[in-house]
N, C-alpha and C positions, 0 to 999 in steps of 0.2 A: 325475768320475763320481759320486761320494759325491755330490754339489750336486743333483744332480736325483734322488735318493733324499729327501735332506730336503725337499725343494720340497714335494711334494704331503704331511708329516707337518706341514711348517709351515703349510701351506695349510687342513688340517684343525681345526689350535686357531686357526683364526681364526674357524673355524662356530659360530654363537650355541647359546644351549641348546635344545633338543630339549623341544616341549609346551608346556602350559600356563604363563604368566607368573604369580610370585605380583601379590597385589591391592595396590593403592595404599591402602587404606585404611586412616585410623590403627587401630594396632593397641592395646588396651585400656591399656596403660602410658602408650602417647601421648596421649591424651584432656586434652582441657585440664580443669584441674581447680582452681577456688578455696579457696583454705583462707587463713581470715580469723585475725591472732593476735587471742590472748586480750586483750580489751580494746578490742577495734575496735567504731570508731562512740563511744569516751567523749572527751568536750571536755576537750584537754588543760589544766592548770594547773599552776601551782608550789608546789611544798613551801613551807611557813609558810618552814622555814629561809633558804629561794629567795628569798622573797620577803623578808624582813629583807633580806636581804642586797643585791636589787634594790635597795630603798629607800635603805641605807646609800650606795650607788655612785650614784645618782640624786640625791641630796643633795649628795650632794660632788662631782658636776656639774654640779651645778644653784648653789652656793658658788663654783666656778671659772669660773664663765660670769656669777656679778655683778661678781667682782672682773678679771674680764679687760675689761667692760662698764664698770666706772668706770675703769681703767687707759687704755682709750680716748676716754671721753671727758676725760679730762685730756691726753692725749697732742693729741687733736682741736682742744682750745683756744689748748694751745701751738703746731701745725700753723698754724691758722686766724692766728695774731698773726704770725709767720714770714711765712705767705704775704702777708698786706695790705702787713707791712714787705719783703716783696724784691719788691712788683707796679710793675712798668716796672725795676726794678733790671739794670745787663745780669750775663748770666752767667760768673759766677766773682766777683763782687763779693763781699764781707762778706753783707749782708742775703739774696743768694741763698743761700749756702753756708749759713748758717743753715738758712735753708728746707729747704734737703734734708737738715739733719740733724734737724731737725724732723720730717720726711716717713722718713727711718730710725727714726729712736724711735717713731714710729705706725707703723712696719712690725715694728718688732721685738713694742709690744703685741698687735700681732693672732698672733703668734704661738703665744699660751695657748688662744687658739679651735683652731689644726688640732690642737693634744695634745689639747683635749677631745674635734672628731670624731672622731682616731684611737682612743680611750678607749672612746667610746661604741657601736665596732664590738662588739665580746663583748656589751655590754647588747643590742645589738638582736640578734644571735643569741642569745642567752636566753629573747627572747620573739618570737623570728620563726614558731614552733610556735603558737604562743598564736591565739585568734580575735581580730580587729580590733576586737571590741567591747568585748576581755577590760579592765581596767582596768592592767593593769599593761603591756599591749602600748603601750596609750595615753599611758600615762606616759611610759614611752620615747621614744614618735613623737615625742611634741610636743618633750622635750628636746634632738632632733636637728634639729628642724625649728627650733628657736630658735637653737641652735650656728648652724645654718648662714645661717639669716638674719641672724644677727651678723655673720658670714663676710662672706656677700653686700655686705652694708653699706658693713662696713672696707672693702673691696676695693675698691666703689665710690669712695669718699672717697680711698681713695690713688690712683686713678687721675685722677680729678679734681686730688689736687695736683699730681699730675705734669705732668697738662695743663698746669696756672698755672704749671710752673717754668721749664716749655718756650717758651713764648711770648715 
């Protein structure tokens, strides 16, 4: 009996509001609003100190990147003597096993190229801010883009000996 008392009390808070809806329109707080920090619109640069210190770390990748460049090609020559002495050799013989330890020691020197592009990640966030024209962004690009086309290189040439070892 009570059940059909609350029926029609619960039926009643189901009735929407009574009048006028408020407006959708935003209200003054909501208003999109720009507010620029102080300094917007200046072409960022680096502190003198920044920039020492750029150069210092640019230098001494730009030092690890010759001496890993002659470490390869000495490693390349020894390769290159290896591979001619095990061509037609079959494999497991002396002058192959050579070869591939040849072809280890040119894998092991290209290894001072990935510690340098791993290195030169923080340099190029230092001046990923910087504009493309700026000269110290430039500086960097080009030192990564040489790492890596050393990379490139090695990689190819190991891959090539491997071909000749295989055959």
């Amino acid at each position: 009996m009570r059940a059909c008392f609350l029926l029609p009390l619960l039926l009643l808070a189901c009735a929407g509001p009574q009048g006028p809806f408020p407006s959708l329109t935003p209200r003054p707080g909501e208003a999109e609003r720009v507010i620029e920090a102080p300094g917007a619109g200046a072409v960022p640069r680096l502190s003198d100190p920044e920039r020492q210190a750029l150069a210092a770390d640019v230098a001494r990748e730009r030092a690890a990147l010759a001496t890993a460049e002659t470490d390869l090609r000495t490693a390349d020559a020894t390769l290159t003597t290896a591979l001619a002495a095990a061509r037609g050799a079959s494999i497991g013989s002396e002058a192959w096993t050579q070869a591939q330890l040849a072809l280890s020691r040119f894998d092991s020197a290209r290894a001072p190229l990935r510690d340098s592009a791993a290195r030169t990640a923080p340099l190029q966030r230092t001046v990923d801010s910087l504009p493309e024209a700026d000269s110290d962004r430039r500086t960097v690009d080009r030192l990564v883009a040489d790492i890596a086309a050393a990379e490139r290189s090695a990689a190819a040439r190991a891959a090539q000996a491997e071909r000749a070892l295989i055959r």
